[in-house]
MIFI-606832 format. One record per residue: residue in one letter; x, y, z of N, C-alpha, C in turn. Coordinates in steps of 0.02 Angstrom, whole numbers, plus 50000, padded with zeros to 5 digits. Layout:
BEGIN
AXYZXYZXYZ
...
***
This chain:
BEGIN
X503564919349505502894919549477502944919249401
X502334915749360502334915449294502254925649273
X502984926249220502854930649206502294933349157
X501824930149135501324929949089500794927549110
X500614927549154500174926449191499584930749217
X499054930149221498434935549209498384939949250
X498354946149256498454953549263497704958149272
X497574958049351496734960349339496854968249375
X496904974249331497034980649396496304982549390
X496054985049447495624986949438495414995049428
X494894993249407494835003749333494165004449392
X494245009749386493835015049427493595022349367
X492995023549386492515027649334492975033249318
X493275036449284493645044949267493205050149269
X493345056649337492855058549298493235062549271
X492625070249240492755072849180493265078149217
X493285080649286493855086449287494705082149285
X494675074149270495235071049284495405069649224
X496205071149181496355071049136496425063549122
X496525060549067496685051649054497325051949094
X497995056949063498465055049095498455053049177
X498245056649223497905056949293497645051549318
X497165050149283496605041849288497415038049272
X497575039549217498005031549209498575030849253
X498755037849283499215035549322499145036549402
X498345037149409497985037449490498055026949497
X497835024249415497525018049432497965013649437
X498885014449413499345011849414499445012949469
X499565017849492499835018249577499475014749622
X498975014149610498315011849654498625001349661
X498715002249588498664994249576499364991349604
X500004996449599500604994349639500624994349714
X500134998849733500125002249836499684995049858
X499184993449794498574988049843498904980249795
X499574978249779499874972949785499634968849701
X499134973849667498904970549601499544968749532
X499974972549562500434970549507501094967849560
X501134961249552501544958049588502304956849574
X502814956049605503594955049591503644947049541
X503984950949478504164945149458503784944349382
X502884948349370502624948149321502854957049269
X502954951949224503174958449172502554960749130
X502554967549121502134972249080502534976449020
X502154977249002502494981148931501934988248927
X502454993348894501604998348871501104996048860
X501234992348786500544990248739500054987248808
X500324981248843499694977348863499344982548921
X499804985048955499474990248991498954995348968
X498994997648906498635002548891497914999148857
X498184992748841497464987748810497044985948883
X497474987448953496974983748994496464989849019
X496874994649010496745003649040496285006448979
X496205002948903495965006348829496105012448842
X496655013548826497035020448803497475019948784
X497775025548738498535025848714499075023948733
X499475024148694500125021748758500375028748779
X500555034348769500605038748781500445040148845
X499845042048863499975041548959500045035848999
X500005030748972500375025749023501255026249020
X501415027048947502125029448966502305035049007
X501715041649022502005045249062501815043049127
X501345038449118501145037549211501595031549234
X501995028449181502575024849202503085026749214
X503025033449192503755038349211503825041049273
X503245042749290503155045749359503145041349420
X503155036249399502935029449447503685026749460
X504085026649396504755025349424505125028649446
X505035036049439505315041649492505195041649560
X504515037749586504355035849627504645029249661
X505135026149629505285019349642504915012149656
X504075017149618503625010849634503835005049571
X503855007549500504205002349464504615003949433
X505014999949390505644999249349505615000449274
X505835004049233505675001649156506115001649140
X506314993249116506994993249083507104993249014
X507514991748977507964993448907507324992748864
X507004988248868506804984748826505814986248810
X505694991648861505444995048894504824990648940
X504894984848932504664979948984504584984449053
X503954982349094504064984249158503854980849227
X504504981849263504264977249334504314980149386
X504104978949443504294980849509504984978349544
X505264985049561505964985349579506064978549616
X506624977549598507174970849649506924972849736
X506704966649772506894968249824507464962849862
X507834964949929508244963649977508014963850020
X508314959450078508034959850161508174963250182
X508764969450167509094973950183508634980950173
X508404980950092508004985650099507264984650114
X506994979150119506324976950161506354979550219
X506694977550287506964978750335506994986350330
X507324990150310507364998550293506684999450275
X506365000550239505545003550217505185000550282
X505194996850296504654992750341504904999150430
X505584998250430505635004450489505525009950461
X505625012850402505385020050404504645020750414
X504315014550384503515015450407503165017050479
X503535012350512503505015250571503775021150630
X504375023250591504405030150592504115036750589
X503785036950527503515041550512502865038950502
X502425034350530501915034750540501675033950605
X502085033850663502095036150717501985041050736
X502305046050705502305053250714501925055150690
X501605052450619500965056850603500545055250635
X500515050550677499805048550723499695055150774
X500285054650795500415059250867500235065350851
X500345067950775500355074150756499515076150735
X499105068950706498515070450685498055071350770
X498225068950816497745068150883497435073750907
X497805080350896497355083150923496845087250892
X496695084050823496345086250762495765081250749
X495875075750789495255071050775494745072850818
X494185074150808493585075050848493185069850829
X492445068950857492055062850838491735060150779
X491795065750739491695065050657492155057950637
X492815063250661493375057950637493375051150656
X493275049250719493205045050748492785039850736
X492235041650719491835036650703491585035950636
X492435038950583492535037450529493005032450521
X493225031450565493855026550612493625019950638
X493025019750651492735013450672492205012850622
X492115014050575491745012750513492085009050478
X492725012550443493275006850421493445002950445
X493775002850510493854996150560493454990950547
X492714992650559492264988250548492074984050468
X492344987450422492434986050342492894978850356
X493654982050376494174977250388493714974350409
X493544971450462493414964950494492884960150448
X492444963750394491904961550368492584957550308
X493014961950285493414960450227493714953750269
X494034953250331494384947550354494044940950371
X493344940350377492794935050371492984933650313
X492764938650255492554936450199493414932550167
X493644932350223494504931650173494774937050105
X494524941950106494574943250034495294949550059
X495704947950036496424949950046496784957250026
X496214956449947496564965549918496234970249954
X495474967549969494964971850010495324974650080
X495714970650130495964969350174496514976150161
X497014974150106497254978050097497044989750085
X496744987150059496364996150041496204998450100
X495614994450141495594995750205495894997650243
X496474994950246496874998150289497265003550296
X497335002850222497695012350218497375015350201
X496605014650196496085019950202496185021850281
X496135017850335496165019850389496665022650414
X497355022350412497815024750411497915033050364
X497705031750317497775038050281497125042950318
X496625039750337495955043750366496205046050440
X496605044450475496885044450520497565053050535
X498125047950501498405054350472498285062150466
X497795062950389497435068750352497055071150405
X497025068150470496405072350512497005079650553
X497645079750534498115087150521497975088550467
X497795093350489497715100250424498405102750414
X498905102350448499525104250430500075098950399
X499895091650421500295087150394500485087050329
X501365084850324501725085450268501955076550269
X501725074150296501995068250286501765060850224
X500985063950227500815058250187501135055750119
X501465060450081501735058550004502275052250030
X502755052950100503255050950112502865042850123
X502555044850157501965038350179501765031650110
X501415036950092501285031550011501785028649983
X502365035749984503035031449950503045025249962
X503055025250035503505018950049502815013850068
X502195013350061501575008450035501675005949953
X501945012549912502145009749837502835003149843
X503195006049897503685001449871503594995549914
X503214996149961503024990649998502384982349969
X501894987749939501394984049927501474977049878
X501904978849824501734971349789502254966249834
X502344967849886502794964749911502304957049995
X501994963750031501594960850059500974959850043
X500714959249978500194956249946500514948849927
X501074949049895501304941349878501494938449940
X501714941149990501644935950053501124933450089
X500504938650088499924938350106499664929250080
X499724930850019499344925349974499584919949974
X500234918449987500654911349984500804908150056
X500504914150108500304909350161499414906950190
X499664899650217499154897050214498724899650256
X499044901250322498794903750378499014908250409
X498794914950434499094919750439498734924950499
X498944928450548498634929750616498634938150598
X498104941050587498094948450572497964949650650
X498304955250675498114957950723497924962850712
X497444964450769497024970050745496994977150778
X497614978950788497854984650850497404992550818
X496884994450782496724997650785496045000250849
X495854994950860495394996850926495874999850985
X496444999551004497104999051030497055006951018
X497205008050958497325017350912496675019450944
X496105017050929495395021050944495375023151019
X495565020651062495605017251108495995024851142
X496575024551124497035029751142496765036451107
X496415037551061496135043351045495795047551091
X495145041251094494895042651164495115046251203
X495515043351232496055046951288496295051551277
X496535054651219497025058651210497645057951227
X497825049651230498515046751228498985045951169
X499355052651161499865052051111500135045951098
X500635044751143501125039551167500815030751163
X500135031751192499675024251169499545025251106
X499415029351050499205029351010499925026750950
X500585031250969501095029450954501125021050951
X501245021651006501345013251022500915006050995
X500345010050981499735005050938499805004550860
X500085010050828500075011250791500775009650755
X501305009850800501765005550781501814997750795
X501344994850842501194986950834500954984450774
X500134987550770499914989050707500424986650637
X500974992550620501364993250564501794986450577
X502024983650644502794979750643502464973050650
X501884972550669501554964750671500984965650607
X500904968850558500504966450483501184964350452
X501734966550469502414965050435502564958150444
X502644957650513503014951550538503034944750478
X502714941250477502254938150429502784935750374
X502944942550344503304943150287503994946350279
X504284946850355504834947650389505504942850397
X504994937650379505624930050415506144929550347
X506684923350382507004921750311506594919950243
X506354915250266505784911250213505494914450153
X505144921450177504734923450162505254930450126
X505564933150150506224936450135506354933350072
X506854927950066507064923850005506624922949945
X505824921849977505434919349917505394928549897
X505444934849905505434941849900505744940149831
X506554940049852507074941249822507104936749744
X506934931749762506744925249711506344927449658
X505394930649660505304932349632505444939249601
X505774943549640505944950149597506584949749565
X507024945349555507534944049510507364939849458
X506864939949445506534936549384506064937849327
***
């Protein structure tokens, strides 16, 4: 990808109990998890903080915290990109996703009641309005709104930080595959999840929910699509 090439994250209102540092580094994370800062385009403080109008000062700390996170890189020069990826470690994040978001399904079920539920088919129904409309980042949020709405319905769950992690290190990844194919088959295994709620089917819900995670992947799984990964994040 042109490394200079135009850069749209999108800013969301601050409010007043949220410090700048916070906002600036809620809206960076936001913009690496939903695919806005893509493999391959370089950032620097300055332009970041001209797109954010703020100091550089908390974008340097919300870039600090972000690469502790392994969502991005800041190298020598203090340029910044999103980490190198491999099929090796694609392949690795993409199974831990379904690992541990398996289990938090199983773990949130017996905490969803109909509130939840038909907070579950509200979003669902978003997605599908976002997949008419083609509109792709929308597509994206959606879905780990539902997933994360899903989840959080344990009051005891410890899993979500682990969760995002690996959406940070995932996202600019299947946003650039998203976009460079022409044609592309979303399946839509959450009626599948709703479905098994219903029931009170752990195990269907498991199982939907890991289709769900291993077929939005697929897509961007193959060699092809692998190589073009690697291509633009070494650059």
């Amino acid at each position: 990808m042109d490394k200079k090439s135009p850069i749209k994250i999108t800013l969301t209102e601050r409010n007043e109990s949220v410090t700048i540092t916070q906002w600036v580094y809620q809206t960076l994370r936001n913009a690496v998890m939903y695919g806005e800062i893509l493999p391959g385009r370089v950032l620097t403080i300055r332009e970041l903080a001209g797109i954010l109008d703020v100091s550089p000062m908390p974008v340097r700390e919300a870039l600090r915290q972000l690469a502790a996170e392994n969502a991005l890189e800041i190298q020598g020069n203090r340029r910044v990109m999103v980490p190198k990826m491999t099929a090796m470690k694609f392949n690795e994040l993409c199974e831990a996703r379904i690992a541990i978001e398996s289990h938090a399904a199983a773990r949130a079920l017996p905490y969803i009641d109909s509130e939840r539920l038909e907070q579950l088919r509200s979003i669902d129904g978003l997605i599908d309005q976002a997949q008419e409309e083609d509109n792709l980042g929308q597509i994206s949020i959606l879905n780990q709104s539902f997933h994360r709405a899903l989840y959080t319905a344990n009051p005891h769950q410890v899993t979500l930080p682990l969760i995002e992690s690996l959406w940070l290190q995932l996202g600019p990844f299947m946003r650039m595959a998203t976009s460079e194919l022409e044609e592309h088959y979303l399946v839509d295994r959450h009626n599948e999840a709703m479905s098994a709620i219903e029931k009170k089917d752990a195990y269907a819900l498991q199982v939907a929910i890991a289709a769900d995670i291993r077929e939005g992947i697929a897509f961007a799984g193959t060699p092809e699509m692998l190589h073009t990964f690697i291509e633009n994040s070494a650059h």
